[in-house]
N, C-alpha and C positions, 0 to 999 in steps of 0.2 A: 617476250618481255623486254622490253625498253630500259637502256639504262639510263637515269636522271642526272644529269652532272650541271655545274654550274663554271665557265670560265674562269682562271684563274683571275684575269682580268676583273672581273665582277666580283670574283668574293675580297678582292684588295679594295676595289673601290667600296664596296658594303661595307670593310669594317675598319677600314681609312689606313691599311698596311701598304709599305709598299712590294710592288712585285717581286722586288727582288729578294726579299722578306720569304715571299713563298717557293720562290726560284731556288735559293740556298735548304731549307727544309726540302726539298726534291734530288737535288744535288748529297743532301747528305743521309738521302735512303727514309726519310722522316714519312714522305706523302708520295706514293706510285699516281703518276698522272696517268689521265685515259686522253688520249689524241682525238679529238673529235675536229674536222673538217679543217685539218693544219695548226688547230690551236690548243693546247694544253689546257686541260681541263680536269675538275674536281669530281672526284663521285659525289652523289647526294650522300649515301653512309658514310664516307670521311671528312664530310663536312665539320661534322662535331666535334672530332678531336684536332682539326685542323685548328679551328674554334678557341679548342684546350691552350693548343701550342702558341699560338699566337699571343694571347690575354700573357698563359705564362713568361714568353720570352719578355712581352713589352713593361708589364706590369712588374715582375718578380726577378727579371734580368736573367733569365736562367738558361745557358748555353745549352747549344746545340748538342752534346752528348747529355746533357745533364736530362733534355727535354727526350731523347733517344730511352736514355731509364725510365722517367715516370711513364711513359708512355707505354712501356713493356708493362712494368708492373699494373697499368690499368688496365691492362688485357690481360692479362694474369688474374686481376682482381676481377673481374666479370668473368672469365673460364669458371673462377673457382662457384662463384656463387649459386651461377649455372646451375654449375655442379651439386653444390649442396641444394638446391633447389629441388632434382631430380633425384636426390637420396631423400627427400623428406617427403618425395609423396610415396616414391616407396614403401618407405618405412610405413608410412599410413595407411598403405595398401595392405600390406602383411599385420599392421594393428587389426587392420579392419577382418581380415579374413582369420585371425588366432581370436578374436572375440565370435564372429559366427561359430567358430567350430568348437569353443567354449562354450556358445548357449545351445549348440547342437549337442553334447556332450552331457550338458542338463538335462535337457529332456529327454536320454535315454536310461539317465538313472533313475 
């Protein structure tokens, strides 16, 4: 499996930031680059929150530790949801099988 990455170069020129923009978010632990052929490069899954960070720094002014928080917290907030995702089909699994053995249960009285 191949991994899909985009030049740091090209995702500054795609969304008109400058390099050093994404230089300092690496510098301060924000975005792990992948080295592809001498040149610092993006994964394609951190693209999106690359994405995140940028909009919020340029739009909402929001420093570099401050963008280090939400940033935790949104992986936080998708761990969690995850999470409750895979306790709610459980739970559905154990609905479903305490109704079988409720109707199984019937038909032996």
């Amino acid at each position: 499996m191949s991994v899909r990455y985009v030049t740091i170069n090209e995702f500054s020129e795609f969304h008109r930031v400058d390099v050093h923009l994404i230089e300092e978010f690496i510098h301060f632990g924000l975005v792990q680059p992948l080295e592809k052929e001498g040149r610092p490069c993006i994964r394609e899954e951190d693209i999106e929150p690359l994405e995140t960070m940028v909009r919020l720094h340029s739009e909402l002014d929001v420093n570099l530790a401050g963008l280090e928080a939400i940033m935790h917290m949104r992986r936080r907030m998708r761990h969690m949801r995850a999470r409750i995702e895979e306790l709610e089909r459980r739970l559905q699994r154990y609905e479903a099988l305490a109704a079988a053995d409720r109707r199984g249960q019937g038909a032996n009285n």
